[in-house]
Phi, psi and omega in degrees: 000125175275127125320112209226146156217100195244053168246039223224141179245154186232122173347348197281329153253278218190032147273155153298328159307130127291162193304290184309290183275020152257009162300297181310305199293298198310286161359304204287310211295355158085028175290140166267320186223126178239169171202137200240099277209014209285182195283099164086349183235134169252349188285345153280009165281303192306304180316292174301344179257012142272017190219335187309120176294156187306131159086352190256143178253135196248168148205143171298150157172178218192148171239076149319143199255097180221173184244138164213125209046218177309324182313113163255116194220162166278122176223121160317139166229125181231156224344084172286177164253133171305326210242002181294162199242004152285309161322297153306348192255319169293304191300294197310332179301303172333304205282307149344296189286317189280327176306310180309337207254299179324299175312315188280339184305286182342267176333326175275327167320302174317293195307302203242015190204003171041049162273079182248104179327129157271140190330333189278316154323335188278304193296314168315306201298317166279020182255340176302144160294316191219098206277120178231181192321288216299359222242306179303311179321308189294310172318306209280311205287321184289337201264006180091001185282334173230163181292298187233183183278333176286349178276326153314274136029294197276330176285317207250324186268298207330283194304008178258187177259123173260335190073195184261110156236039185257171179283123161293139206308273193319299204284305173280013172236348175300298182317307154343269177297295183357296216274001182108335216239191210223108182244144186245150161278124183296147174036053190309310180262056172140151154225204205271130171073041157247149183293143175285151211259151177268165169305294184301339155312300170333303186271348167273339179295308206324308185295339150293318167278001167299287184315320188299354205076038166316112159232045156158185191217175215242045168340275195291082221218165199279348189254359168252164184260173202286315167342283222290297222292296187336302196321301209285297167333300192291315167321294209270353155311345193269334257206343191045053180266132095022121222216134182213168157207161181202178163281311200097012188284141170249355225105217196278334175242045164203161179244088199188127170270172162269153184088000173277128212249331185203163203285000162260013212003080157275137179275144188232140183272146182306321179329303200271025121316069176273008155302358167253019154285326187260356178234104196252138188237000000 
């Protein structure tokens, strides 16, 4: 049985590995095939692909923050080129849109909760490529206000407002193919610390990222039970869908190892990943 984990974050976002130890962890966990996923950034893909250990199959790939109509989702882009210049041109828009989202976290601390970031705190949060809640969670975590960042999170951000600063669907899965790659939706029912979605909640986003150019869903994922995955499966085989799985590993700052595909950590075979049918290297 080959081992795949095609969910994986890195320090470039809001993972705890550097490029180099998250080569080694993915080694040690005895992954064959991998894929690296950070938020809204493709530039620690350029990096890994100075580092991929002997015998391990890399893929390139990105997790977008986007909206399509009302639907707020995540979407995988698997194995894009780090260098298209529709991509990098989306990534940069990103970047933009998250300093503004950060500015506004920053501004709610103060107001509503009379927390005012220090410069050396100021200047870290604004040294990240790809600055997200957890990145601010952690700040909140070093200063003793909370035991962990999800628990940061839920006390001090989940209430502020941001307005929309996600990507538009069709325009971040268009970039997605431009660039070579393949967008799949990430964790359709749900993702870490959201209520899980019912199948009919399910079939109606699904027919909006269907218009948007969806082609296929994050089956296999480390927060569903085998019921949910069975589900997801069956769909998209009925749907002629694309079919991927991942962790979701961040490190250190989530508790999920890599290579966990579901909440009973049943080992899944790559075979049954069939997007890696469609990435030929």
């Amino acid at each position: 049985m080959i081992k795949a984990d095609l969910h994986i974050h890195s320090n470039f976002s809001d993972g705890s590995d550097s490029i180099k130890q998250l080569a080694e962890n993915i080694q040690k966990s005895g992954i064959s095939i991998f894929a690296l996923t950070d938020h809204d950034t493709i530039e620690g893909c350029l990096e890994m692909k100075k580092l991929i250990p002997s015998g391990i199959k890399f893929i390139p790939g990105v997790e977008l923050t986007c909206k399509a109509d009302e639907v707020k989702c995540h979407i995988l882009g698997y194995n894009c080129n780090p260098e298209d210049k529709t991509i990098k041109s989306l990534i940069e828009k990103g970047k933009i849109l998250r300093r503004q989202k950060l500015e506004t976290r920053i501004k709610f601390l103060k107001t509503e909760h009379g927390i005012e970031l220090t410069q050396e705190e100021l200047d870290w949060l604004y040294s990240r490529r790809s600055v997200v809640k957890t990145h601010l969670a952690n700040v909140l975590v070093r200063r003793g206000l909370a035991d962990n960042n999800l628990e940061a999170m839920a006390k001090y951000l989940d209430g502020c407002k941001t307005g929309n600063t996600r990507f538009d669907g069709k325009e971040g899965m268009d970039a997605i193919k431009a660039s070579g790659g393949i967008p799949i939706w990430a964790h359709p029912l749900g993702g870490e610390g959201e209520e899980h979605i019912t199948p009919d909640e399910f079939y109606k986003k699904f027919e909006v990222l269907k218009s948007a150019g969806i082609q296929g869903l994050e089956c296999y994922y480390s927060r569903y039970s085998m019921d949910e995955i069975r589900f997801l499966v069956n769909f998209a085989k009925e749907n002629n869908l694309l079919i991927s799985g991942g962790s979701d590993y961040h490190g250190t700052n989530k508790d999920i190892p890599p290579g966990r595909l579901n909440t009973e950590n049943q080992p899944v075979d790559s075979e049954l990943l069939t997007l890696l049918n469609e990435i030929k290297q």
